[in-house]
Structure formats: structure tokens, C-alpha cells
C-alpha positions in Angstrom: -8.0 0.2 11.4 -7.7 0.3 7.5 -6.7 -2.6 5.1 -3.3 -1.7 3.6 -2.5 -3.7 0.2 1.1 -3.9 0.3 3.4 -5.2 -2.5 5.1 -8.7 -1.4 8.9 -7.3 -1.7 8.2 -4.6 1.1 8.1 -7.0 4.3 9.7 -4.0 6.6 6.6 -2.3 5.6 3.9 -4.7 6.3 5.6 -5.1 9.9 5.5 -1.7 10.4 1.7 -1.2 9.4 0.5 -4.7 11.5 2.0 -3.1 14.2 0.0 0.0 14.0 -3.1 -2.1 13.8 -3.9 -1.9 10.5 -4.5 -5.0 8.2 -2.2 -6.0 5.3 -2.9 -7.5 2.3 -0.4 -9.4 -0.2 -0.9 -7.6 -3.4 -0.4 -10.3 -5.6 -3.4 -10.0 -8.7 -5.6 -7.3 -9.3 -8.4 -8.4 -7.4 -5.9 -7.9 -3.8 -6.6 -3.9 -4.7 -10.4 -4.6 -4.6 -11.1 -3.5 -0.7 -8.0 -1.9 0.1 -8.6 1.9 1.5 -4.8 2.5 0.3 -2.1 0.1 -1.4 1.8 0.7 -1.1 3.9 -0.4 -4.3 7.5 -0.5 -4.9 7.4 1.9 -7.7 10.0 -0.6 -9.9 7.1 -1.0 -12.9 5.5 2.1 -13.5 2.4 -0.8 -14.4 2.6 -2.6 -11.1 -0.1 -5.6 -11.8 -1.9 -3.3 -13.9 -2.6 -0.9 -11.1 -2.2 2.0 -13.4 -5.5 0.8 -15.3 -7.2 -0.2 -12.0 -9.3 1.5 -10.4 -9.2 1.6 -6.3 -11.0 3.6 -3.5 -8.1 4.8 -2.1 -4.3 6.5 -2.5 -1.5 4.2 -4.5 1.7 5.3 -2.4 5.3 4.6 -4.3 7.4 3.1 -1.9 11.0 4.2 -4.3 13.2 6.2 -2.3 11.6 6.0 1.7 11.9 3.6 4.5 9.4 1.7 6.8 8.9 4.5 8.5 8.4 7.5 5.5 5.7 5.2 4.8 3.7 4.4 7.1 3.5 8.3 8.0 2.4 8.6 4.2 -0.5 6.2 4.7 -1.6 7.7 7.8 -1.4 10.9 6.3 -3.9 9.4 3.3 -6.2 7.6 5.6 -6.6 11.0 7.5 -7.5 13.2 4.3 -10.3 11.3 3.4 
């Protein structure tokens, strides 16, 4: 499965995407981005850790305004596009 960097805040999300099989990764400095195929952020800083300078290989998703749930069906809709 993919390697999901997830913000430290959204625990009901990083459950949610273990248990689809996928592996989660604190996203605590810039360097947590570097081989992440997507990266879920809480959308409160529009400069999360500098992630709007950084450059990653796959889709940011901004977790503001949708559950567990809304996300996890976001990310697999990312990790399907590519």
C-alpha cells in the first residue's frame, strides 16, 4: 500500500488509513514529506511546516471541514489517479 504523511493532530485519520493497509507517517519536519506518495494536513496554517514551499511527489489533501472517512476516500481517490 502507499505511505500516507499525516499531520500529528488527525489521529482518527491515521487509524483509519493503518487500517486500510497503508503506512502512516508523523509529519513532523519537512524531511517526513520526503517519500510520502500523498500527505493529509489540517489545513489550520495555510504554510503547514513549510509545505507550501516544499516540493513532494504526490497530492497535499486539506483535512478542514471532512471526517476520517471523507478522507481516506480522497486519498484513495489520489493514489488511483496517478
Amino acid at each position: 500500500m502507499a505511505r500516507i504523511g499525516v499531520e500529528q493532530s488527525l489521529t482518527d485519520v491515521k487509524e483509519a488509513l493503518m487500517e486500510m493497509g497503508h503506512e502512516v507517517v508523523d509529519l513532523k519536519t519537512n524531511d517526513d514529506v520526503a517519500y510520502c506518495d500523498c500527505c493529509v494536513i489540517t489545513g489550520q496554517d495555510e504554510n503547514v511546516m513549510g509545505m507550501s514551499t516544499t516540493s513532494i511527489a504526490g497530492p497535499v489533501i486539506d483535512a478542514r471541514g471532512y471526517n476520517a472517512e471523507d478522507i481516506c476516500q480522497m486519498v484513495e481517490q489520489k493514489l488511483n489517479l496517478e
